[in-house]
Structures are given as structure tokens and as C-alpha cells.
TIMI-165312 format. One line per 4 residues: number of its first residue (from 1); for each residue x, y, z of N, C-alpha, C. Coordinates in pm, whole numbers, plus 50000, padded with zeros to 5 digits. Each point is the difference from the previous one (the first is absolute). Layout:
<sites>
NUM = X/Y/Z/X/Y/Z/X/Y/Z ~ ...;
</sites>
This chain:
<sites>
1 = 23623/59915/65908/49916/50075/49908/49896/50075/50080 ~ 49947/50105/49956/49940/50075/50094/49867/49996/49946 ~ 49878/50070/50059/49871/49953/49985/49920/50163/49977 ~ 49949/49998/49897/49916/50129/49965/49844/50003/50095;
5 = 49950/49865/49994/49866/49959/50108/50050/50028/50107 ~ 49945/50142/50086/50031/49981/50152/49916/49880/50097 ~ 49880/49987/49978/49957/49931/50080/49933/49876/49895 ~ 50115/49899/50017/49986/49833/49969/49932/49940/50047;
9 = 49920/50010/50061/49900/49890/50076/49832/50097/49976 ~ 50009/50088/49964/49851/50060/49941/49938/49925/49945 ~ 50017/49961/49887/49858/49899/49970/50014/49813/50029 ~ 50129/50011/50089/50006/49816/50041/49915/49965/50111;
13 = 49930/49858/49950/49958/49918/50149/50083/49949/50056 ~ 49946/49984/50099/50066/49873/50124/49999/49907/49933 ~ 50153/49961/50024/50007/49809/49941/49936/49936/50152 ~ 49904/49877/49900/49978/49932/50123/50116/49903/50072;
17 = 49987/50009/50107/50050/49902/50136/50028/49851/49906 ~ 49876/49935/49965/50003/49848/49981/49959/49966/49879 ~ 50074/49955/49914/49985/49972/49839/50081/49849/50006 ~ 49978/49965/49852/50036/49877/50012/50113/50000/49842;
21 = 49963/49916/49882/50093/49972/49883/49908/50107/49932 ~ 49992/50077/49909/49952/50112/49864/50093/49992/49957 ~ 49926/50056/49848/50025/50077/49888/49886/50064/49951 ~ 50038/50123/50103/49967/50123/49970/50059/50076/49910;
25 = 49961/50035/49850/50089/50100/49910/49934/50141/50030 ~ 50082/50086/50008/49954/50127/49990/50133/50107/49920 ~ 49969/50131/49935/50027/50068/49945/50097/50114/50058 ~ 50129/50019/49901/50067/50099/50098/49935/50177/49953;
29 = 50040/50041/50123/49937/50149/49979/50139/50100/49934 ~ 49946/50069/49904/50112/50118/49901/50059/50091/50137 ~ 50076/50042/49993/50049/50099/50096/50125/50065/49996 ~ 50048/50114/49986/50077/50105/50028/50076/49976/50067;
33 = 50134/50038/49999/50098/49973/50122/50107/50172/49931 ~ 49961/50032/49911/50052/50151/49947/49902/50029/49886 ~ 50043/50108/49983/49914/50075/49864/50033/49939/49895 ~ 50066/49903/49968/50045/49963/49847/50015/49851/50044;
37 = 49972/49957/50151/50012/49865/50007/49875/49891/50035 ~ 49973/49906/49906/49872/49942/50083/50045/49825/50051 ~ 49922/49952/50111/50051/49827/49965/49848/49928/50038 ~ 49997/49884/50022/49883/49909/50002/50045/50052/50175;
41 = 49877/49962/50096/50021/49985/50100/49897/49870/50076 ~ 50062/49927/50047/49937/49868/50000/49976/49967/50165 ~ 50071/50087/50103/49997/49986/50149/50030/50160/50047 ~ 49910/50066/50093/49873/49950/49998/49909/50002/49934;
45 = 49854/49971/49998/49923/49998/49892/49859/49968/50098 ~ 49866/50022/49932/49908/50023/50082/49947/49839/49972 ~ 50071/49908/49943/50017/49860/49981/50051/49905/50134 ~ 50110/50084/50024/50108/49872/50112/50121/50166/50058;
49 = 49933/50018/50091/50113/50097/50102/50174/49944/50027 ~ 50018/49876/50011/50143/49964/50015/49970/49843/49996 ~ 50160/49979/49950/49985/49835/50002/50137/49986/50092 ~ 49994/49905/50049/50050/50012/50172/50119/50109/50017;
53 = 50110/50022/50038/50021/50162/50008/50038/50053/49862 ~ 49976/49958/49863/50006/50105/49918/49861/50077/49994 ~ 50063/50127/49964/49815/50135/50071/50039/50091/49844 ~ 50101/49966/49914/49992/50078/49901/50090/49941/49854;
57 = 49926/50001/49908/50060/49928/49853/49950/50090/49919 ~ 50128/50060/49920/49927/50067/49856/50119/49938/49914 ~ 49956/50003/49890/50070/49972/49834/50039/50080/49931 ~ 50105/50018/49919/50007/50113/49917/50069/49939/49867;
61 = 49956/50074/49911/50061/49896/49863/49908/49931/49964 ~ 50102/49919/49900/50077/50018/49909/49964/50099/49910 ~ 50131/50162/49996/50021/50076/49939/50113/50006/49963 ~ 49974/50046/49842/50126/50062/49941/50102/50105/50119;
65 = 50115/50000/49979/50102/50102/50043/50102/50039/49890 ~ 49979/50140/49985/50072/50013/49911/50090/50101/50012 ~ 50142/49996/49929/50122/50114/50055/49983/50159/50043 ~ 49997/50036/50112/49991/50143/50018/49810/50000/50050;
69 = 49946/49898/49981/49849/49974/50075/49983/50103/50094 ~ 49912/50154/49974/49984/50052/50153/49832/49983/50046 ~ 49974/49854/49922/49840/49981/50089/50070/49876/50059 ~ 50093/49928/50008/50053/49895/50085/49952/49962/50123;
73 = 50004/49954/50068/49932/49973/50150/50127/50103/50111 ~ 49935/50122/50069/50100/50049/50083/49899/50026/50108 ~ 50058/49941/50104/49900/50029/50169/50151/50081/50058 ~ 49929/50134/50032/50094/50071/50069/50001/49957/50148;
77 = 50087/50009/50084/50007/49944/50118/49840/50031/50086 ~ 50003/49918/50088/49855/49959/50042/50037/49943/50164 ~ 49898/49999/50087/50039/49880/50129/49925/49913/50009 ~ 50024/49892/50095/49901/49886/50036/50066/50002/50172;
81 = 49882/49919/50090/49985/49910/50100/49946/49913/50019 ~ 50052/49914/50082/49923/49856/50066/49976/49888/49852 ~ 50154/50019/49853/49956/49887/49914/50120/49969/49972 ~ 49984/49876/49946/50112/50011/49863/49965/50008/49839;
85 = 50066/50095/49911/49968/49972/49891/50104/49881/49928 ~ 49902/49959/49921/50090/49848/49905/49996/50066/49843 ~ 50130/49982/49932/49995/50037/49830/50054/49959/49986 ~ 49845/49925/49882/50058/49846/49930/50047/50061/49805;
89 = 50055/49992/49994/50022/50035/49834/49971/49871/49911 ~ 49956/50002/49876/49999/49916/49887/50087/50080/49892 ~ 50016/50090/49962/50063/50106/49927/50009/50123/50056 ~ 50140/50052/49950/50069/50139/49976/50048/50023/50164;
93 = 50047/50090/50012/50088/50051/50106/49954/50128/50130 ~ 49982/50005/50084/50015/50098/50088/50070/50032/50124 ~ 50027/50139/49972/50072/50032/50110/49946/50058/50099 ~ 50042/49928/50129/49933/50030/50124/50087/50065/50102;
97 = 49977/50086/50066/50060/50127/50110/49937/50001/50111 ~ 50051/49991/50092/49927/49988/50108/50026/50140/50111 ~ 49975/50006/50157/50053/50080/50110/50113/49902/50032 ~ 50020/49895/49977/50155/49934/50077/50110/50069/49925;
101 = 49962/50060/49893/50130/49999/49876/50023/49894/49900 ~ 49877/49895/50008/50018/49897/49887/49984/50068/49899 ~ 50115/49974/49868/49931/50026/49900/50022/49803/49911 ~ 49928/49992/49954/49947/49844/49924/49924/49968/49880;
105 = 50060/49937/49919/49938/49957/49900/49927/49920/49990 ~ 49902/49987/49982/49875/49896/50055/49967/49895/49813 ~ 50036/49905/50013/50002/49907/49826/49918/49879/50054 ~ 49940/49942/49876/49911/49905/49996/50060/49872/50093;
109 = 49913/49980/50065/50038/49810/50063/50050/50043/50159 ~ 50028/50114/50030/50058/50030/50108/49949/50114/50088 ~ 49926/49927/50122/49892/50040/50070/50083/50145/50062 ~ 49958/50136/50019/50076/50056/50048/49885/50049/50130;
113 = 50010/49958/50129/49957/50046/50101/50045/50109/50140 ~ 49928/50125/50006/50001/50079/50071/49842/50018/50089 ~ 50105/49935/50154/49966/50057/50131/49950/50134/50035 ~ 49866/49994/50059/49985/50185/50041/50006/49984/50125;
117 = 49974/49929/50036/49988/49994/50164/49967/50108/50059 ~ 50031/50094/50041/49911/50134/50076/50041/50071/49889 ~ 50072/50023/49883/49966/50137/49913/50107/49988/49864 ~ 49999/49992/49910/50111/49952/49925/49954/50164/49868;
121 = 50085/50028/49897/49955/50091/49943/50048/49943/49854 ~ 50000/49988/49878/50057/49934/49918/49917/50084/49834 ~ 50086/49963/49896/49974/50060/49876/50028/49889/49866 ~ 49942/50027/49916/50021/49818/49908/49975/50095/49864;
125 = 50110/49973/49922/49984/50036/49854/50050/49911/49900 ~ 49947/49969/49895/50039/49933/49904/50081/50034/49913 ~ 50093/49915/49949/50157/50008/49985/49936/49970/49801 ~ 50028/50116/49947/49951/50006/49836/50148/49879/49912;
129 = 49952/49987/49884/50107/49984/49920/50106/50075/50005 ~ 50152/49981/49925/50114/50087/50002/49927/50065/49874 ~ 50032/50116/49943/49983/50065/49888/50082/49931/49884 ~ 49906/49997/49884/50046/49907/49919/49935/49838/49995;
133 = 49960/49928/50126/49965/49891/49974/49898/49973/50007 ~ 49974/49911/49963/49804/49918/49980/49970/50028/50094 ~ 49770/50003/50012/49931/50037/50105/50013/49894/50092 ~ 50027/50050/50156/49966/49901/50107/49880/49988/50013;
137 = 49936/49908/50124/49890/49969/50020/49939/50037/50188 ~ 49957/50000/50034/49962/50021/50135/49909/49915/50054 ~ 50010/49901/50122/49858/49917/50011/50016/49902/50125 ~ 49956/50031/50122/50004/49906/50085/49885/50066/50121;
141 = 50027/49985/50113/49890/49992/50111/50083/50036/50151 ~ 49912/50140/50046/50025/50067/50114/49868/49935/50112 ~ 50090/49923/50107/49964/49928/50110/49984/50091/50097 ~ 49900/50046/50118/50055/49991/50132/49975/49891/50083;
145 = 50016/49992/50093/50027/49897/50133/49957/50071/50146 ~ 49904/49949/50065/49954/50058/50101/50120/49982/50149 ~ 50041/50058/50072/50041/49981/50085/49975/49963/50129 ~ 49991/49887/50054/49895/49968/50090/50068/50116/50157;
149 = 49902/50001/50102/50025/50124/50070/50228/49971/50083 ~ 49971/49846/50001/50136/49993/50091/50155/50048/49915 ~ 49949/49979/49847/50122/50073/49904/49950/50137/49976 ~ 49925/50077/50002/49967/50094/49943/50115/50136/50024;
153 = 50018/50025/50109/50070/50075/50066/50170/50017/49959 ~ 50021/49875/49937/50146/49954/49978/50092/50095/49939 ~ 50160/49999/49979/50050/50084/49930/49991/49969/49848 ~ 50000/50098/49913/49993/50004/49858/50099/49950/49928;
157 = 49962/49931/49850/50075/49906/49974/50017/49968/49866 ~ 50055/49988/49923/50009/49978/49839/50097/49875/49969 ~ 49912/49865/49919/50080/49935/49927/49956/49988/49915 ~ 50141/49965/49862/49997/49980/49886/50031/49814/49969;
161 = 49909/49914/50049/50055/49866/49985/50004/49940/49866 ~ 50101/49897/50045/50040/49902/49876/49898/49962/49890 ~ 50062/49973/49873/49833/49886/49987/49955/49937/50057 ~ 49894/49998/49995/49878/49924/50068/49994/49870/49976;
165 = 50012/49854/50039/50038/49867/49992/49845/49945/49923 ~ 50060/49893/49913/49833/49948/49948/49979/49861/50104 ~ 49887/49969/49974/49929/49897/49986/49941/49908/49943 ~ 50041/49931/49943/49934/49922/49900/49905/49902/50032;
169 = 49891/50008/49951/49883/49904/50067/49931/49952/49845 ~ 49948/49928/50061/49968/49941/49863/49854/50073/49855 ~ 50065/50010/49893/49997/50129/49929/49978/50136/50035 ~ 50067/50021/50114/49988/50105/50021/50167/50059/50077;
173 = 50056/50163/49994/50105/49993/50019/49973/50143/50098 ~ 50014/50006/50159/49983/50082/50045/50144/50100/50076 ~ 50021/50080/49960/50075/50128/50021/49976/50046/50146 ~ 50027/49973/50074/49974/50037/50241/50099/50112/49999;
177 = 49964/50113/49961/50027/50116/50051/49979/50085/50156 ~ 49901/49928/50048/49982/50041/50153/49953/49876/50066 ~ 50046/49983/50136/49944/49838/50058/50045/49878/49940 ~ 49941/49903/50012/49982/49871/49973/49920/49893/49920;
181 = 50005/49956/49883/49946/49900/49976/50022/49896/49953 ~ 49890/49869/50036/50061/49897/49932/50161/49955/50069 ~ 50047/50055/50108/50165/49987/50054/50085/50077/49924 ~ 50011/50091/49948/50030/50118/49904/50007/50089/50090;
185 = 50087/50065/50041/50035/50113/50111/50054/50139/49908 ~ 49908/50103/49979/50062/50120/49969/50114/50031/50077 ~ 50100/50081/49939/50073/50115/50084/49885/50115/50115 ~ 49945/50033/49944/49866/50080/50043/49965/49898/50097;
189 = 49923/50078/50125/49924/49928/50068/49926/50145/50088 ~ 49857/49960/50001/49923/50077/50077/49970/50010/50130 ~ 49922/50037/50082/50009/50007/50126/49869/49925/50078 ~ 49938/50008/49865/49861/49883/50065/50032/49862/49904;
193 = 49968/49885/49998/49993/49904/49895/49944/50030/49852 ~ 50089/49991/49963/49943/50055/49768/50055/49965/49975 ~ 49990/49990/49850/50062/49949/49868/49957/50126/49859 ~ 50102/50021/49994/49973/50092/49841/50085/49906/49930;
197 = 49965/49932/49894/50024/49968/49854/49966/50038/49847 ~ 50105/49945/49914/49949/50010/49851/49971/49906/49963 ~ 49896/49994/49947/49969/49838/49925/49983/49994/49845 ~ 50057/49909/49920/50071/49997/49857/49937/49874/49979;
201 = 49984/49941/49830/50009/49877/49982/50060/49912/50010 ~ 50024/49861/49993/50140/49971/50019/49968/49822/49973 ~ 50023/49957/49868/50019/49873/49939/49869/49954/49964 ~ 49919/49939/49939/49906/49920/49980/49869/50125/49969;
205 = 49926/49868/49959/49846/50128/49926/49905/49995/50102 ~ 50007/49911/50100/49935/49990/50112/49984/50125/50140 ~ 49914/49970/50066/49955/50088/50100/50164/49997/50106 ~ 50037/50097/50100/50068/50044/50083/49956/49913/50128;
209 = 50103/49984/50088/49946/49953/50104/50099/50107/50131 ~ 49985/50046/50070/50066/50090/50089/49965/49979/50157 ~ 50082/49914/50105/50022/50014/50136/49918/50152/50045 ~ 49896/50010/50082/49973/50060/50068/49992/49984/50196;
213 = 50053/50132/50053/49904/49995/50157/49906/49987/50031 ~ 49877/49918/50055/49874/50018/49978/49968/50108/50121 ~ 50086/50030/50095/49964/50093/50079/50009/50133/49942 ~ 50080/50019/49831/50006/50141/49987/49870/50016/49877;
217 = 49990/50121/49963/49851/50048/49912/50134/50040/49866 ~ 49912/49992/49934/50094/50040/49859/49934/50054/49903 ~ 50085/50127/49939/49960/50042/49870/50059/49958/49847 ~ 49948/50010/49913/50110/50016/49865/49940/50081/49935;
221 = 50152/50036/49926/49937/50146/49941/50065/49994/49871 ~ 49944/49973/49860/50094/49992/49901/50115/50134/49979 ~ 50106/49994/49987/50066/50149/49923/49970/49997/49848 ~ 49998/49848/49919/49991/49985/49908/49918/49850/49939;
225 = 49965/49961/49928/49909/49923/49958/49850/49960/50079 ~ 49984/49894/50048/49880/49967/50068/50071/49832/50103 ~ 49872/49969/50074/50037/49889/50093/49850/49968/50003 ~ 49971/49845/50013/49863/49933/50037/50017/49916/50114;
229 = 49904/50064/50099/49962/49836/50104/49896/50008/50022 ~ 49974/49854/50005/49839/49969/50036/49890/50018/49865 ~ 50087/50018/49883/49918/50046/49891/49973/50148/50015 ~ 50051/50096/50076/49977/50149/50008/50191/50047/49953;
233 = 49922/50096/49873/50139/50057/49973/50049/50148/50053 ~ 50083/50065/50005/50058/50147/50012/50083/50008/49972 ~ 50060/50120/49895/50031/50082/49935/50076/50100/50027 ~ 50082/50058/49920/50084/50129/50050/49878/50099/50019;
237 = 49995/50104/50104/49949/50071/50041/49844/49924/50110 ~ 50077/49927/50006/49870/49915/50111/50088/49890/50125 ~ 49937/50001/50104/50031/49947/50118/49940/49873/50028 ~ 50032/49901/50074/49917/49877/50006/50028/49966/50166;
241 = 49907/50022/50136/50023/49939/50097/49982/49879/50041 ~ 50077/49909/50002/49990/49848/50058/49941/50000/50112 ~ 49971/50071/50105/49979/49942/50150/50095/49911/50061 ~ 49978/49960/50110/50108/49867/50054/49961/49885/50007;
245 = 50070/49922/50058/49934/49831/49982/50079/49958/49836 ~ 50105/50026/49950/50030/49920/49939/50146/49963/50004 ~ 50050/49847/49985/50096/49974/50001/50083/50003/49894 ~ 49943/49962/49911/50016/50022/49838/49948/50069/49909;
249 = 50058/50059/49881/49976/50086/49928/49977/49915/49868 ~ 49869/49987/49923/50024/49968/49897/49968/50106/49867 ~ 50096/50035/49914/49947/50121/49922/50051/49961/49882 ~ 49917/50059/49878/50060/50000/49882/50088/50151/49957;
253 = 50102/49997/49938/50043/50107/49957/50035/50052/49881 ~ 49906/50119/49903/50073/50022/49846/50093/50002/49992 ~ 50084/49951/49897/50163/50011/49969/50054/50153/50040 ~ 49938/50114/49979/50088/50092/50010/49968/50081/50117;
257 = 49924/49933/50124/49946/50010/50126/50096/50009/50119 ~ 50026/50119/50056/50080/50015/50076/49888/50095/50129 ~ 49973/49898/50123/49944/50006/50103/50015/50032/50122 ~ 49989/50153/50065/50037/49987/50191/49932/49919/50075;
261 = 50039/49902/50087/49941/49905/50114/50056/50104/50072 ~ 49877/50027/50099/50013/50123/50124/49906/49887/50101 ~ 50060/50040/50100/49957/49897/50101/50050/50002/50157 ~ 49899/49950/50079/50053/50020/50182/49897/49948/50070;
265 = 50033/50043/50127/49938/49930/50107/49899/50116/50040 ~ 49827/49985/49977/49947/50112/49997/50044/50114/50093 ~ 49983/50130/50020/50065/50096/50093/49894/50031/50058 ~ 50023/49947/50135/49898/50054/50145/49971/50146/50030;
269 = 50130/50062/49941/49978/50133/50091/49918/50131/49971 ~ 49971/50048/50019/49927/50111/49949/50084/50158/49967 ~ 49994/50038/49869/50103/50111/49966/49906/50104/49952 ~ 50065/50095/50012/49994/50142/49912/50068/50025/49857;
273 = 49957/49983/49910/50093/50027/49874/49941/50177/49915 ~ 50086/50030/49982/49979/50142/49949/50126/50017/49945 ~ 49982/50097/49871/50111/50096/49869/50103/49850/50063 ~ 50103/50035/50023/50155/49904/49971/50009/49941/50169;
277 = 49889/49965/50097/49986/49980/50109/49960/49880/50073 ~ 50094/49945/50068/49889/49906/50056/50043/49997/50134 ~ 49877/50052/50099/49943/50005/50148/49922/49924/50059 ~ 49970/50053/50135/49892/49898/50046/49909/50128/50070;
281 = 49996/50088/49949/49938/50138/50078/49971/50111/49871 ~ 49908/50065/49988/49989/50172/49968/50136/50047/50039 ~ 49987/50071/50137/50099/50047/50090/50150/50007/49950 ~ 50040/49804/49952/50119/50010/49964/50023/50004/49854;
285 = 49885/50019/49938/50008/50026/49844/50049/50195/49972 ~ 49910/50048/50111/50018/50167/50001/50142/49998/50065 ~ 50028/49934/50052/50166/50036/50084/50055/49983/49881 ~ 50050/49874/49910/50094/49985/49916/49955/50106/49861;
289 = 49896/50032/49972/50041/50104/49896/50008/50120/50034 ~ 49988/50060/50184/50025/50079/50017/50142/50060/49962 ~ 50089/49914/50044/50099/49964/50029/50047/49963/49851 ~ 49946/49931/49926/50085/50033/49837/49947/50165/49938;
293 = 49920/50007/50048/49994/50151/49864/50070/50123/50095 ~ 49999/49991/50133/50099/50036/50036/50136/50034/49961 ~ 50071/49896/49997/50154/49944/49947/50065/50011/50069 ~ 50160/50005/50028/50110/49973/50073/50000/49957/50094;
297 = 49872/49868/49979/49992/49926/50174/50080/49837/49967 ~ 50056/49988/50091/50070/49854/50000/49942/49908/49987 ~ 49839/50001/50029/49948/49877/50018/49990/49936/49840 ~ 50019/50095/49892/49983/49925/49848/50132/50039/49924;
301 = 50072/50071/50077/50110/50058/49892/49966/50072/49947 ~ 50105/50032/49885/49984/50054/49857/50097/49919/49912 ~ 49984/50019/49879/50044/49961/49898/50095/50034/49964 ~ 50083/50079/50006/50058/50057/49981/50101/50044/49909;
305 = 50035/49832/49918/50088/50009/49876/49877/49993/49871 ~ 49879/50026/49988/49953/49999/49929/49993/50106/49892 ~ 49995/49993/49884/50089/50059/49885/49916/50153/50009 ~ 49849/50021/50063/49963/50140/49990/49903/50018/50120;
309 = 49969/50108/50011/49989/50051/50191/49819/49973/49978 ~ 49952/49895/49895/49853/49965/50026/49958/49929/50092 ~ 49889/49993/50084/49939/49912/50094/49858/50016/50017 ~ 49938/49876/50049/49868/49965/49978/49955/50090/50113;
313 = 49871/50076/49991/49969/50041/50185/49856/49919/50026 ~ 49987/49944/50110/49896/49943/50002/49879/50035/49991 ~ 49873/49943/49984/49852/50098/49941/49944/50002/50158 ~ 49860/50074/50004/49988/50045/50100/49895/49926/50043;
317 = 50028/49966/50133/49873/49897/50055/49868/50016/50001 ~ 49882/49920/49992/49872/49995/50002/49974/50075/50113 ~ 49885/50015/49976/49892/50089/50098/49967/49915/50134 ~ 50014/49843/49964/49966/49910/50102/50119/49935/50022;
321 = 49964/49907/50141/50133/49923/50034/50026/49900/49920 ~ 50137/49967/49989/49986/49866/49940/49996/49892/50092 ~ 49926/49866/49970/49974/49922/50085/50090/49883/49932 ~ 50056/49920/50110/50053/49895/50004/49945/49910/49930;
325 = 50006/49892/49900/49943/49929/49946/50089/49855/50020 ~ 49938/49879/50017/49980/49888/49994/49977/49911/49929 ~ 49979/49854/50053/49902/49882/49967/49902/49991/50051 ~ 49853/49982/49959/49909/50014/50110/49916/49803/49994;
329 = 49907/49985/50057/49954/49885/49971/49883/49987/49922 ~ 49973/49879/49971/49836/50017/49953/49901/50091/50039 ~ 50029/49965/50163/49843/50070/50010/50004/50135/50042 ~ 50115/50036/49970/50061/50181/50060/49955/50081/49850;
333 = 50047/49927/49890/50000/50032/49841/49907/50013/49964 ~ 50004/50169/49919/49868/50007/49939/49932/49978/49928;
</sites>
């Protein structure tokens, strides 16, 4: 999915270096991703810059779709570097196109992950009703994934994996779409230590209990209902950071509460994120959109089976450099 905000890190702080267990709730910000499209955006945020290498979460939905829909969700082809994007569906269908020649149907429960590694170019439209039948629905959550510097470079890559295996823990039933939890091994696996899950109710009126890493930091993010720990609740359109240090998860969940656990091993490195980018330089932020609004350069492809000759061109850089951003410590933080 492509990004209307060129510069994502404008109004974020530095996450600090050394935190411990929170619940921190904070609010997602409205935002544009086309003229007719808006979603929650929950990472980054001038709240929490990344939770260990995820550096970007927005929501979209739950909306009607209806036959012949031309406000539907359509991102004309676009590029990325140095991530992976993750699309998680809860409802309705999209079709995804890439520079390899993937074309893919992307359906609920089934993580579909694409590699940019040095430049990937890709297009995502939503697949309407047939004419004639009842309204569909649209509604799940566009991930990226930071690439730490030793994958970054890699060749480009698209999978469409299996369902995603549960977990069952006690009242609680978790969906491991990326990583590991609890001994639950996604198909998906990232390149630093994470876990992306769904978390559901699951038997009894009682609180959830959920296996955690205590070395990784974790978010949840409702798509739908609400979640409580610690006596602090959040809500669809709100974020909740745990910090690390916990081994266990204890949460309550509304019946019709369907939750992302986003989670990792905090990320050391220091990046550049800009429009559909992620660097560790200015320098190489101006190379790669030189080089996309350009076009017919190898390093991103083109799209090429895509149904009409539209494409995103990238916006035009600030007046200033962009600076590398981090973790900083206490006493560095302002």
C-alpha cells in the first residue's frame, strides 16, 4: 500500500532505549492513502516510532463494497525499499500485482508477504462483488517490516502463505501470521525476531492468558471490539504499547474483539523512512525516487500486467536533510 505522507517521521519522537512493562493507550491518526481513501494510522505516530521492526500499521474498514464500487480501495502501482509489507485481511478480497509478474489474491486469514529488498514496485486493488450479488465488505491491516541493514539489499520477493496456524491459550485463541508464539510457528517469518498475530476470544467469560517473549516490546491494536490489561482498555481506532519484561499476557477480551499482537526484539538500528521508503541516508532516499519517477530502471521494475498505464510518482523532497532516526536514551531524550 502506498503512502500519501512523504515524510513519516515529522512529528515522531525518539522511542526511548530503556522501558520496561506499559500500557500506554494512544490514538490512531486519520490519513489519506488516495483521494477517496482514508485508514487509522497507528505506526508511526508522534506516540511510539516502531515496535521492534514493525515502523508502519494502518487500518482500513470495515466498509461496505458494493458491485461496480468506483470509490473501492485502488493504489496504482507504487515502490518500496529496505521492507517488507504484511496484508492481513479480516474481510473482502484484493488483488495484488507486483514487478515479479505476481498477480494474487490476497483473502482473510492468509498473511500475504512481499520482500523489497533493494526495490520492489507493486499495485493492490480490491476485488468488488460479481454484479448482481449482495454488498461485500472490506477490512483488515497494512503492515510494514523494517529491514535490518544485512537483508536489506536482498532480491525481491512475494508470498501468498497458507493459513496462518492458531494457538490456543487459555481464553484466548491466537492466529501467528508472522514469527512465533507461544511454539506456534507462522509460515511467515521475519528477518529480525517478531511475532504478528490475531487475537479472538476463545471459551470462558474469564480474562485471556497469552505466552509472551519478554525480550520482545509489543503492541495491540484492536481491528474490532476492545481488549483490557492492567485495568486499561483500547478500542478500535486506538493502540496500546506493552513495553518488555513480560512473560505473560493477561487480557480481557469483548466477544466481538478481534486484536493485532505486533511485537519484536526492539530495533537497534537507525533508519530513514520517507513516502514508500525505508533507508539509512537522505542520499539514498533521493537515489531511489530518483530512480522511480524516472522509470525503466531495473532496480524496481514495472508493473507491467497492470490493467491501466497509472503510477504513483513520488513527492518532492524537503528543503532539509533527512536525518536518520533511532532509539535514544534517557538522558539523550528530550
Amino acid at each position: 500500500m502506498s503512502n500519501s505522507v512523504a515524510d513519516l517521521y515529522a512529528r515522531c519522537t525518539d522511542d526511548p532505549e530503556g522501558h520496561g512493562r506499559e500500557t500506554t493507550v494512544y490514538d490512531a491518526i486519520h490519513a489519506k492513502i488516495s483521494p477517496r481513501s482514508e485508514v487509522l494510522r497507528l505506526l508511526p505516530h508522534r506516540e511510539r516510532r516502531m515496535v521492534g521492526a514493525w515502523c508502519f500499521v494502518d487500518l482500513y474498514g470495515p466498509r461496505a463494497v458494493r458491485s461496480g464500487d468506483g470509490d473501492a480501495m485502488h493504489v496504482a502501482p507504487h515502490p518500496h525499499t529496505g521492507l517488507q509489507t504484511v496484508s492481513w485481511l479480516v474481510a473482502g478480497e484484493v488483488t495484488h500485482r507486483d514487478s515479479l509478474g505476481t498477480t494474487a489474491q490476497v483473502v482473510p486469514g492468509r498473511a500475504a508477504v512481499m520482500t523489497a529488498g533493494d526495490g520492489i514496485a507493486h499495485g493492490e486493488d480490491v476485488v468488488p462483488p460479481a454484479t448482481g450479488s449482495a454488498d461485500g465488505a472490506l477490512h483488515g491491516a497494512q503492515l510494514w517490516v523494517a529491514l535490518p541493514d544485512g537483508e536489506r539489499h536482498r532480491a525481491r520477493g512475494f508470498v501468498l502463505h497458507e493459513p496462518a496456524p492458531f494457538l490456543e491459550a487459555d481464553g484466548v485463541r491466537a492466529r501467528v501470521f508472522l514469527g512465533a508464539l507461544g511454539g506456534v510457528a507462522a509460515g511467515a517469518e521475519g528477518f529480525t525476531p517478531m511475532v504478528g498475530a490475531e487475537l479472538t476470544p476463545h471459551g470462558g467469560d474469564g480474562p485471556g492468558r497469552l505466552p509472551l517473549d519478554p525480550a520482545y516490546e509489543h503492541l495491540l491494536v484492536p481491528l474490532s471490539g476492545s481488549a483490557t490489561v492492567e485495568g486499561t482498555s483500547v478500542a478500535h481506532g486506538q493502540a496500546m504499547y506493552l513495553g518488555v519484561d513480560r512473560s505473560t499476557l493477561e487480557l480481557g477480551l469483548t466477544p466481538d474483539a478481534r486484536v493485532l499482537l505486533l511485537g519484536g526484539e526492539p530495533f537497534a538500528e537507525e533508519i530513514v523512512m520517507w513516502w514508500n521508503f525505508v533507508a539509512r541516508s537522505h542520499d539514498e532516499i533521493d537515489r531511489a525516487r530518483t530512480q522511480w519517477n524516472a522509470g525503466g530502471d531495473d532496480r524496481f521494475g514495472e508493473v507491467a500486467h497492470y490493467p491501466t498505464d497509472e503510477r504513483l510518482a513520488a513527492p518532492p523532497l524537503p528543503n532539509v536533510r533527512l536525518q536518520p532516526r533511532g532509539r535514544v536514551s534517557a538522558r539523550s531524550s528530550p
